[in-house]
C-alpha positions as CSV (number, residue, x, y, z in Angstrom):
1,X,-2.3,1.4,4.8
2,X,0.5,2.5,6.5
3,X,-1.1,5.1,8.1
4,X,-3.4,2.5,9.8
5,X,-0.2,0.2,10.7
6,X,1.6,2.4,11.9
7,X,-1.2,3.6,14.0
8,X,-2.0,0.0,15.5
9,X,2.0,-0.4,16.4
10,X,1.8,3.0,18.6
11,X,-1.0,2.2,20.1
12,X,-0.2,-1.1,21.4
13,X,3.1,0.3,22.0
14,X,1.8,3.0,24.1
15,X,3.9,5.5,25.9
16,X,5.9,3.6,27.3
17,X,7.1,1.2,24.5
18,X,5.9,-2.1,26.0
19,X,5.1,-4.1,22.4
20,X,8.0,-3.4,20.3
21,X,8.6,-6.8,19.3
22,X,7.5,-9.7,17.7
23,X,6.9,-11.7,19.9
24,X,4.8,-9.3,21.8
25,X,2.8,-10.0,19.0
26,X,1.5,-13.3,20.0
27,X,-2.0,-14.0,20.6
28,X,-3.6,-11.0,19.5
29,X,-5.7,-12.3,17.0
30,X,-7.4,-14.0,20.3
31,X,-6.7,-11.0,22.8
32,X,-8.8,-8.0,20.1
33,X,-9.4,-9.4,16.7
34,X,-10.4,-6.7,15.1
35,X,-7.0,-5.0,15.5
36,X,-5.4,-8.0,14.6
37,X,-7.7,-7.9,11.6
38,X,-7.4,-4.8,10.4
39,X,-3.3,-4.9,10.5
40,X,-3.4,-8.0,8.4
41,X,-5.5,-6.2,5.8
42,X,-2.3,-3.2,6.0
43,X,0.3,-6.2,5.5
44,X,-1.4,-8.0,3.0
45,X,-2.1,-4.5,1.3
46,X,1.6,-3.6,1.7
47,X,2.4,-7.3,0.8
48,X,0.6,-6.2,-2.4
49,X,-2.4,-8.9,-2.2
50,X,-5.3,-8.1,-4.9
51,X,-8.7,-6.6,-3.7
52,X,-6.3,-4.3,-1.7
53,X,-4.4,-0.6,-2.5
54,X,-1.3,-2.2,-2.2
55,X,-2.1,-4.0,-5.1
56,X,-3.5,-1.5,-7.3
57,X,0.1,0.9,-6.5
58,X,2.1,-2.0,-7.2
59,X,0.8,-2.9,-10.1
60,X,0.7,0.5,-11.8
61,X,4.3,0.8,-10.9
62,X,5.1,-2.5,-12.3
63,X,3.1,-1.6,-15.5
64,X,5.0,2.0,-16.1
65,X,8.4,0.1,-15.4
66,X,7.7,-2.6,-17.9
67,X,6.5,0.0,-20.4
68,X,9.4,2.3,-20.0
69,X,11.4,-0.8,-20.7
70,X,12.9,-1.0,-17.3
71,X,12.9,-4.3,-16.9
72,X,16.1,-4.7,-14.2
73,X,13.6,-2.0,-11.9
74,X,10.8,-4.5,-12.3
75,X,12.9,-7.7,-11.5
76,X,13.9,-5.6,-8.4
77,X,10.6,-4.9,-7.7
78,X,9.4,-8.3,-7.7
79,X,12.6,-9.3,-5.8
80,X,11.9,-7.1,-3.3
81,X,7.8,-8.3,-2.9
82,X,8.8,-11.9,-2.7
83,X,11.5,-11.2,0.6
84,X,8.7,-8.6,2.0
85,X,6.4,-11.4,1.8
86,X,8.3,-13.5,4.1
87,X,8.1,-10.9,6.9
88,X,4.5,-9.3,6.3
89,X,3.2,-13.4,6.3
90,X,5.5,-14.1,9.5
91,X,4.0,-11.0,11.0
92,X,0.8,-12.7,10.3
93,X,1.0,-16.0,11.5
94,X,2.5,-15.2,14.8
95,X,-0.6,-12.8,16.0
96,X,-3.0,-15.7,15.4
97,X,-0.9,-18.9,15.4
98,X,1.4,-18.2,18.4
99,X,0.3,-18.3,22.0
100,X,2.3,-15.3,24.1
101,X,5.1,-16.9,26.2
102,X,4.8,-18.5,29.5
103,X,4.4,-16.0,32.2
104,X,3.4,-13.7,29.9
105,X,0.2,-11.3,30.5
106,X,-0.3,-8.7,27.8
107,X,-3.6,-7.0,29.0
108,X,-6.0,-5.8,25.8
109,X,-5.1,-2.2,24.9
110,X,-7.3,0.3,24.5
111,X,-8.2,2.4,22.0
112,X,-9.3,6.2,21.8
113,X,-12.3,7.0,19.6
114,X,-10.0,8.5,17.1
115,X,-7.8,5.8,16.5
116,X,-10.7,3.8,15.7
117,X,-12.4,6.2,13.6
118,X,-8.0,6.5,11.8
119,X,-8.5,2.6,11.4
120,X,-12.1,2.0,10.0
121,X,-11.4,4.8,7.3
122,X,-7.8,3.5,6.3
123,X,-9.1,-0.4,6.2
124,X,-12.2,0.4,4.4
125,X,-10.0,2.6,2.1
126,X,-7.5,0.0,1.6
127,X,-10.2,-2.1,0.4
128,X,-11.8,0.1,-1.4
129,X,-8.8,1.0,-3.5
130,X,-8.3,-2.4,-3.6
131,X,-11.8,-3.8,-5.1
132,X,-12.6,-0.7,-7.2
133,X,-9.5,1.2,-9.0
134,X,-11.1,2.5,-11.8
135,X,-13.5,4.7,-9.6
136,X,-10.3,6.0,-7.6
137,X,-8.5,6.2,-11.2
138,X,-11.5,7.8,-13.0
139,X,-11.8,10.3,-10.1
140,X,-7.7,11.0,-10.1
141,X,-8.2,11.6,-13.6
142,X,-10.8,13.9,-14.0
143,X,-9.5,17.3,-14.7
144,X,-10.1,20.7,-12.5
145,X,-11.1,23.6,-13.7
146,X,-8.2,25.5,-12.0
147,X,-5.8,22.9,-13.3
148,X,-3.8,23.9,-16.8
149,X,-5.3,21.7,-19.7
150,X,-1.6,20.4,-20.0
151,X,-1.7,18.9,-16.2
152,X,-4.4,16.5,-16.4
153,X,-4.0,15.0,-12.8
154,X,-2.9,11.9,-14.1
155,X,-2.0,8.5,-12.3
156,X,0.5,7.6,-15.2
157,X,2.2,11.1,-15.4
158,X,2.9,11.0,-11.4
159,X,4.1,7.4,-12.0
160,X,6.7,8.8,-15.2
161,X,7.7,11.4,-13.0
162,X,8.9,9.0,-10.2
163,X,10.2,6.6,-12.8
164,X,12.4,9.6,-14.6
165,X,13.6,10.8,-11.3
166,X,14.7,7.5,-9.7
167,X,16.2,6.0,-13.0
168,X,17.6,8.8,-14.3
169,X,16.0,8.2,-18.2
170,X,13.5,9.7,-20.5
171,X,10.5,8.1,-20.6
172,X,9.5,7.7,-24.6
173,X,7.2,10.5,-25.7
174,X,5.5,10.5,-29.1
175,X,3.9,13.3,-29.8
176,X,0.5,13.2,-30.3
177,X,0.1,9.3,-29.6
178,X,1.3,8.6,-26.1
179,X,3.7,7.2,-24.4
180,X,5.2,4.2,-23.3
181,X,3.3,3.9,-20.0
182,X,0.5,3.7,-22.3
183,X,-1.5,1.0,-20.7
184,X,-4.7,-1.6,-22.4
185,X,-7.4,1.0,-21.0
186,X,-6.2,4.5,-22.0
187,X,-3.2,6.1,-23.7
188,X,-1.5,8.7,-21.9
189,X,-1.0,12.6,-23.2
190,X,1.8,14.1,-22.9
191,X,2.2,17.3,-24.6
């Protein structure tokens, strides 16, 4: 997702920074809709909408925090979603509800081959993420045959790493059971 933003912004930016604001902004849901388009599937993933990655990320997160009975990270966490929402949205409603200023001619940018084929894989893969997590989780999961039997490539492990490193606490192990970021569709291993 932001791979594909970020890729949009530099491209409409071009070389010569000419879009770097907001208001620059205006109009292109009318001027190339399918840019338009496909950066309001990266906000609303980033926003954390559901059928998107976004979603899927955030939610893990929120689930390990929860579990790991950090509940001040996940207040911050929703804090956080709900004043990103006001700019992701804004972002939104000024490239199809605001007409450019007076005076104003932003010509259509174009865009190379590759940074279409950079923005068809990371929207569809947004989506995908988004609609199906358990194939992307069932995948992540599946072990290697290079991989030690105690690093099983999980989602949840990455996740209690991050969590342990950013708060500073041990995440409860019990041996042979799980762990705390066990969640309603699996128990994590930790050995």
């Amino acid at each position: 997702m932001k791979v594909g933003a970020f890729t949009i912004v530099s491209q409409l930016g071009g070389s010569g920074e000419k879009l770097v604001s907001l208001d620059d902004y205006a109009g292109l849901g009318q001027r190339q809709p399918w840019v338009a388009a496909s950066l309001s599937v990266f906000l609303l993933s980033l926003l954390g909408l559901p059928v998107t990655a976004g979603f899927f990320g955030k939610f893990y997160i929120f689930t390990a925090a929860v579990h790991s009975k950090l509940i001040w990270l996940a207040i911050l966490m929703a804090v956080n979603s709900v004043i990103g929402s006001y700019y992701y949205l804004h972002f939104i409603i000024i490239m199809y509800m605001h007409e450019p200023k007076p005076g104003t001619t932003v010509a259509p940018v174009r865009f190379p081959l590759t940074a279409r084929i950079v923005l068809l894989v990371t929207v569809a893969g947004t989506l995908y993420f988004g609609l199906a997590p358990t194939r992307a989780l069932n995948f992540l999961n599946q072990p290697t045959s290079s991989a030690p039997s105690s690093n099983r490539g999980n989602a949840d492990l990455l996740i209690a790493s991050f969590l342990r490193r950013l708060c500073g606490t041990a995440i409860p192990v019990y041996p042979g059971r799980g762990c705390a970021l066990a969640t309603s569709h699996r128990r994590l291993m930790l050995d």
